[in-house]
N, C-alpha and C positions, 0 to 999 in steps of 0.2 A: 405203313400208309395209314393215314387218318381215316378217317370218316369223310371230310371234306377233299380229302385227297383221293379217294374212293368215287365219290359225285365227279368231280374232276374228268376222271379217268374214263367214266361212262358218256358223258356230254361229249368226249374228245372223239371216241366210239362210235357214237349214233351220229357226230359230224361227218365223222368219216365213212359209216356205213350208207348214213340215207340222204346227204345233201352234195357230197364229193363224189361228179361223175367222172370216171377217167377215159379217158378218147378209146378206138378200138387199136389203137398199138396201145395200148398199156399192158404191159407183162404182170403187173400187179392187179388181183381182184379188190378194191378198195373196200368193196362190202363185206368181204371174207378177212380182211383185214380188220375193221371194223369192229365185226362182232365179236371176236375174237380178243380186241382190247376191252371189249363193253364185258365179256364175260372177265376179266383180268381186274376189273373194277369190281365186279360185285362181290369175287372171292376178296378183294381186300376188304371191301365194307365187312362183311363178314367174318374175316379174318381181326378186323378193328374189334368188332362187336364182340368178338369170344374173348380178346384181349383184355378190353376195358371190363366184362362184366366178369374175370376170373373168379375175384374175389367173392362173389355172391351166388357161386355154386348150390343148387341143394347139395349137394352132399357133402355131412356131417362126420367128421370121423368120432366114432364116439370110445371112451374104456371100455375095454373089455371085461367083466366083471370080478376076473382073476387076478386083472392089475390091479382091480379097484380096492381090492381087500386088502391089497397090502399099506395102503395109504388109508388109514383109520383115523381119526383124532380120541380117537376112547383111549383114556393113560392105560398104560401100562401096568400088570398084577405082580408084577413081581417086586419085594423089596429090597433096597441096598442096606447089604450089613455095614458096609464101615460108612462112617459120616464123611462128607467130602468139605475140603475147606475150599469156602470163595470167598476167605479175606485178600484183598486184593495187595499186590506185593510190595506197593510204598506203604503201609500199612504194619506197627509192629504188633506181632502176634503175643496172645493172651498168655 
């Protein structure tokens, strides 16, 4: 349910709670009825609202600082002894 689908559902509500009288046989309380759909509206608007604004949570997940260690850009100490070739293989070698 939208937001305007939500507005909707509450006008349909307060039609039926405070302007629809039902005769003294009516086995239905239309006002109980009523509010009941008006409160079914507002859970959707709010229902809409949490939907749409998921994405702009505060809350942040942030690293932890024991993951963060392991992703450094500082090179590496240690040296390679053998030379690595990256002559590329259509390429003949020296």
């Amino acid at each position: 349910m939208r937001i305007n689908g939500g507005i909707a559902v509450i006008v349909v509500g307060a039609v039926l709670a405070f302007a629809v009288r039902g005769g003294d046989s009516s086995k239905i309380n239309l006002t109980a009825v009523g509010i009941i759909i008006m409160l079914g509206g507002v859970f959707g608007l709010w229902f809409s609202y949490r939907l749409a604004n998921a994405k702009h949570a505060d809350e942040i997940e942030l690293i932890k600082p024991s993951v963060e260690e392991q992703y450094t850009t500082e090179p590496h100490h240690y040296v390679i002894d053998e030379q690595i070739d990256v002559t590329p293989s259509h390429m003949p070698k020296e």
